[in-house]
C-alpha positions as CSV (number, residue, x, y, z in Angstrom):
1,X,0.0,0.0,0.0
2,X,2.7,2.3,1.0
3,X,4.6,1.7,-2.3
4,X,1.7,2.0,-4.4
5,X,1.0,5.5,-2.5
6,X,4.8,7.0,-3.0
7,X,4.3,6.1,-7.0
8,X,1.1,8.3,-7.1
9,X,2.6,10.9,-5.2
10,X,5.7,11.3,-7.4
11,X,3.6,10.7,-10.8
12,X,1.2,13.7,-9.2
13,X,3.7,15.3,-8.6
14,X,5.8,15.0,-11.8
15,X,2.5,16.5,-13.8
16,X,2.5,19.6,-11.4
17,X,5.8,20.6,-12.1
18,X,5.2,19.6,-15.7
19,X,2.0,22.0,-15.9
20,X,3.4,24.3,-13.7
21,X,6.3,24.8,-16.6
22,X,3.4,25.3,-19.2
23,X,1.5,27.8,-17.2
24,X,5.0,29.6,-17.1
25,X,5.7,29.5,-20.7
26,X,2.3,30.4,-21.6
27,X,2.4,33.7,-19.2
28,X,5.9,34.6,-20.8
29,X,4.3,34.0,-24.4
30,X,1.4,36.2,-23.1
31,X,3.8,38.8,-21.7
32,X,5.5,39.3,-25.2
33,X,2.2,39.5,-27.3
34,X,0.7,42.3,-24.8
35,X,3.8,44.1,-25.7
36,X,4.1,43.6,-29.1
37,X,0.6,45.4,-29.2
38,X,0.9,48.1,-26.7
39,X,3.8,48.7,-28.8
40,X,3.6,51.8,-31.4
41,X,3.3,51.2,-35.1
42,X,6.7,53.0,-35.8
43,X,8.3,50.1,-33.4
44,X,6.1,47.1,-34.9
45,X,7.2,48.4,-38.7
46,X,11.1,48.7,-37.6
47,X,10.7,45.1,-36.5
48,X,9.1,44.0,-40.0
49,X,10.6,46.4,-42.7
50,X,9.1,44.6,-45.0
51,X,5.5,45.2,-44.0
52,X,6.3,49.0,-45.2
């Protein structure tokens, strides 16, 4: 029983950390969009010359 118990524990807690990862990438991947369009125009068209 005890066994059994440690193996859930780690494999619950293996997912955690795992989604706890993904929430963190998906906040930093937030992060950069809200910037990229609070940025001005001048700034978004220096970035991609080509869109000029």
């Amino acid at each position: 029983m005890q066994v059994s118990d440690a193996r859930r524990f780690a494999v619950i807690s293996l997912r955690g950390r795992r989604l706890a990862q993904l929430g963190s990438c998906l906040q930093q991947v937030s992060r950069q969009l809200s910037v990229r369009r609070a940025a001005p125009p001048a700034a978004r068209y220096a970035q991609y010359p080509s869109a000029r």
